[in-house]
Steps between C-alpha positions, in 0.01 A plus 500: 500500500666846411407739726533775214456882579466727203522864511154616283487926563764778669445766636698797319563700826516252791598138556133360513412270236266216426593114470349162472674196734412193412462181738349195538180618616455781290641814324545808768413860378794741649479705671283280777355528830549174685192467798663272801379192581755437818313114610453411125145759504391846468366618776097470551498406091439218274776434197174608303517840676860565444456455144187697529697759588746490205765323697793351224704294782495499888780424721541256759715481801778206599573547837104539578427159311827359620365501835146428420395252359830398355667551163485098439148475577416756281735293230313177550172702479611615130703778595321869531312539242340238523467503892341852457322466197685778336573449155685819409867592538641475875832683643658362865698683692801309672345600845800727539356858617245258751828410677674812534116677613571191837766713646640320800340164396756525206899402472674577167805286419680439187324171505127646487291615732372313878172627585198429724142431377246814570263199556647318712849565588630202327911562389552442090785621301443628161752481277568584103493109445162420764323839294559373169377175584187594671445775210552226253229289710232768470552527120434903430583614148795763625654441838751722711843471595570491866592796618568758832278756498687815726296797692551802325745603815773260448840640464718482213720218626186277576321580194837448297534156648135410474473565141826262425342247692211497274687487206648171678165358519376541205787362362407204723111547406590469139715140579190383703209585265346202335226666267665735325270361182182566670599721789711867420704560781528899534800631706503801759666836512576669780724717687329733725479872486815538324488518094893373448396227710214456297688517206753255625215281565321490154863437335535254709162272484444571135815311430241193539335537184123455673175483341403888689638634821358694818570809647465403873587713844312801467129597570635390851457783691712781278348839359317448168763755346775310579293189370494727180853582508646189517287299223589813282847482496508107524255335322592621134825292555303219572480252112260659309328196351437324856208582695567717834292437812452761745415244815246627741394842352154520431376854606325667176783786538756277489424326235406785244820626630727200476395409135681778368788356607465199343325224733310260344329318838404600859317304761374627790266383793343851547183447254334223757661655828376850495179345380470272821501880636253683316736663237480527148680673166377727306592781227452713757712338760471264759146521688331294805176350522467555872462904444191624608445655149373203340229415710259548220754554192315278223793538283743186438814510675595693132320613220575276191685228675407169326604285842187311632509691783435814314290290297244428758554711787479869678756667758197455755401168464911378533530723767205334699665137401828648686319654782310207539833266490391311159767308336343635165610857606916406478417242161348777324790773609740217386317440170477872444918566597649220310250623180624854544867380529444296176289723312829802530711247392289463200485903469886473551541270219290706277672827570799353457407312132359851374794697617361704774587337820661823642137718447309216684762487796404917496162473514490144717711754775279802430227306614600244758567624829706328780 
């Protein structure tokens, strides 16, 4: 299987651009919003929703399944598509930003990493080798590299050494991978706050010549300018004809923002989580349910959405549902978030194939509010 991505449009005045990756379960539209479904589901939806809502791929988490119910269980079950009923492309992460997010319940060592369960306090080691195996036992269509994922504080002498480490592993990833016909193993930039470090880092993991790569370590914690910064002045040196993945950025800012630059995929768990707390996007901004204001607003959520939510429902009658406690209140938030994430992508892509991506990331900012 050649997991082929072709360049189709440019943008003359930014790095955005629009691209076609093909895998096993499908061709993916770039640039893409990936929804997160961390225990192999969506939150609150059906598969049926998620492609309801335009969704081209979702992305499932190792460590998560590692623990529960077990990579080989989910192998002898027909691996995850098949266990979820999700017949569209999958990504996995290697479970690596999971670990670091333990803290104290977390040793790093050349080796890998020892850590204890969330769950149940149970001691496991995850190494390039164990990853790469349990990846390869869940069966997505483009798995990660493992990785160390830094907070945005570390010094230069930690992030230095970090980022040489994972260029170790995923030397070691690559060795250990046993799908590379059916599975596209992406590797991981990173390298802190610090562009030569950056720099240093991208030289050194594209020497791998990998099917696409990720841009991992930020969107933990830094300023969104410095976010900006650094993918401007780093990701153009990234090969042009691979797909770059952006890995947990999925605010609507950020990602009219960061195509300019020339990222192809984000993923983010923000569309179900600020859902499961009244919020939704809009053109306007981000807005909450809960406000008093929409007691008896008989609008949709917003005016011309094609999301079932919008479809069916007013402001007041989700509001009551959320009030109330109803489950439907946070599946219809969800269905409405991941559709508006999708449906700018889709606006993204056509800016971009008529040539005017910088006037819609003018007017998408004249209008959107933070």
């Amino acid at each position: 299987m050649s997991f082929e991505y072709t360049i189709e449009k440019e943008c003359s005045h930014t790095g955005a651009r629009v691209g076609k990756l093909e895998t096993p379960h499908g061709v993916i539209e770039t640039p893409t919003y990936m929804p997160v479904g961390t225990q192999a589901a969506v939150k609150t939806l059906t598969p049926d929703e998620v492609k309801a809502a335009k969704s081209q791929i979702i992305l499932a988490n190792t460590y998560h399944l590692y623990l529960r119910p077990g990579h080989e269980l989910i192998k002898e079950l027909g691996g995850l598509h098949q266990f979820m009923n999700w017949d569209r492309p999958i990504l996995t992460d290697s479970g690596g930003f999971q670990v670091f997010s333990l803290g104290d319940l977390r040793k790093i060592s050349e080796e890998g990493v020892t850590f204890r369960s969330h769950l149940d306090g149970s001691k496991h080691l995850f190494t390039p080798e164990s990853v790469m195996g349990i990846e390869n036992a869940l069966g997505a269509d483009i798995i990660m590299a493992f990785d160390e994922c830094i907070p945005h504080t570390a010094d230069r002498t930690y992030t230095k050494n970090s980022l040489e480490r994972t260029t170790r592993w995923l030397e070691r990833c690559i060795k250990a991978h046993e799908r590379p016909d059916d599975q596209a193993l992406f590797g991981i930039v990173q390298g802190g706050m610090y562009k030569d470090l950056r720099l240093q880092s991208i030289h050194e993991i594209t020497q791998f010549d990998l099917p696409g790569y990720g841009i991992g370590g930020l969107s933990v914690g830094e300023a969104n300018d410095t976010m900006y910064e650094l993918l401007a002045e780093t990701v153009p040196e990234m090969p042009r004809h691979k797909p770059h993945y952006l890995m947990g950025v999925g605010n609507p800012d950020n990602l009219v923002q960061a195509v300019g630059y020339g990222v192809d995929m984000f993923d983010c768990v923000q569309s179900t989580r600020i859902a499961r707390h009244g919020a939704f996007w809009t053109a306007k901004g981000r807005l909450n349910i809960k406000n008093q204001q929409y007691s008896k607003d008989t609008t949709p959520l917003e005016e011309g959405c094609q999301c079932y939510a919008c479809q069916h429902f007013t402001k007041a009658y989700i509001r009551h549902l959320f009030k109330a406690g109803e489950m439907l209140a946070y599946r219809l938030l969800s269905i409405h978030n991941i559709y508006y994430l999708n449906h700018l992508m889709e606006e993204l892509r056509q800016a971009i194939r008529e040539d005017r991506y910088v006037e819609f990331r003018q007017q998408f900012f004249d209008s959107y509010k933070m």
